[in-house]
C-alpha positions in Angstrom: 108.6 105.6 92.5 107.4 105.7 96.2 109.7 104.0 99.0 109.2 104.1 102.5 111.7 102.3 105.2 110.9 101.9 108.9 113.7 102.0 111.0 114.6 101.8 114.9 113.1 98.3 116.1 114.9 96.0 118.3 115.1 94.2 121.6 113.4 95.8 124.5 112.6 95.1 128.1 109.0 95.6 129.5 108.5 99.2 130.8 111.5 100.8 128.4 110.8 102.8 125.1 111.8 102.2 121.5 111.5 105.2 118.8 110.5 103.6 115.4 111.1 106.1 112.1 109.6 106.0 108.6 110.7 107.9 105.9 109.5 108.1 102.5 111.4 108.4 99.3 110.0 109.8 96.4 111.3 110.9 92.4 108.2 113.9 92.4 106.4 114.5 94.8 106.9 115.5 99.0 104.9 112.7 101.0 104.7 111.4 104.6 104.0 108.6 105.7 99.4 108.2 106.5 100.1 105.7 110.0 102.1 102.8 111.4 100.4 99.2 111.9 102.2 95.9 113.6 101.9 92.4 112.8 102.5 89.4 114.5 102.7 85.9 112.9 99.6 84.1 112.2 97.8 87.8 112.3 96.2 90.2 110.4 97.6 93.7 109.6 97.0 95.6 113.2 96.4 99.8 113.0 98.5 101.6 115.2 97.6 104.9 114.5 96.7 107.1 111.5 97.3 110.4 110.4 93.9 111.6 109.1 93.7 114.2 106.4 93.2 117.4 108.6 96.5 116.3 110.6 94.8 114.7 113.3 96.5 111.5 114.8 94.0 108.4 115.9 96.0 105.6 117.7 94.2 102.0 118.4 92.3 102.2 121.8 95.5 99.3 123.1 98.3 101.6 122.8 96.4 105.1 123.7 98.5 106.6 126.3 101.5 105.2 125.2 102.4 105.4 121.9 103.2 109.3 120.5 103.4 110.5 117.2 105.1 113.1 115.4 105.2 114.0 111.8 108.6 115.7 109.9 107.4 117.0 106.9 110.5 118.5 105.8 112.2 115.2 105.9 108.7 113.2 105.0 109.8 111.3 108.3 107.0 110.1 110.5 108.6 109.1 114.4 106.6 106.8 116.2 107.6 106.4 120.1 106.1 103.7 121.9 106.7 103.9 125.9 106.5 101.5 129.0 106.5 98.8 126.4 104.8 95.5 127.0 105.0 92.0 125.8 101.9 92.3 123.2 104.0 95.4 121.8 106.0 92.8 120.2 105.2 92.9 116.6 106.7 94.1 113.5 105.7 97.7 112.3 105.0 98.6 109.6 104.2 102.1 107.9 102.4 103.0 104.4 101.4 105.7 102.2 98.6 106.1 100.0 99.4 108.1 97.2 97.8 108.2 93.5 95.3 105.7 94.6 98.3 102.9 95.3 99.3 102.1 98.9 103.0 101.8 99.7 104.3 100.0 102.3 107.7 99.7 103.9 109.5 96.3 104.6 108.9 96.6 108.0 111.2 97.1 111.7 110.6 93.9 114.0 110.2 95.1 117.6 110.3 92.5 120.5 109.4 92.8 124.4 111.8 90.5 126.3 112.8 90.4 129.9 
């Protein structure tokens, strides 16, 4: 049994910062969480950024700069910070796990950009 919840979205005003968290649950096995993606209604499924095998972090050319990444392996916690957030970052994130050839996702943490 894998779980993973996402944590830390909310309301925020252009140009602030928001610190999304995803930690995975597991009965065996020590995990962490592969990347985060967003989703907006109507939309596909949007990568965010991914955590490659070697422990290399990729994030999506539209948030480079931005958004920062950093894995807790001891707590199988993966913290996502987005900074001098704009409208389009409103979305909700998601993050997922692959793990014995199934992909686990969490339920998801809605983030909106408001003024």
């Amino acid at each position: 049994q894998v779980q993973l919840v996402e944590s830390g979205g909310g309301l925020v005003q252009p140009g602030g910062s928001l610190r999304l968290s995803c930690t995975i649950s597991s009965d065996s096995v020590s995990i962490t969480p592969d990347g985060w993606y967003r989703q907006t209604p109507g939309n596909q499924r949007e990568l965010v950024a991914l955590i490659a095998s070697d422990g290399e972090i990729h994030f999506a050319d539209s948030v480079k700069g931005r958004f920062t990444l950093w894995r807790d392996i001891a707590k199988n916690t993966v913290y996502l910070t987005i900074n001098n957030m704009k409208f389009e970052d409103t979305a909700t994130y998601y993050c997922n796990a692959l793990f014995s050839g199934t992909m686990y996702w969490g339920q998801g943490t809605p983030v909106t950009v408001s003024s």
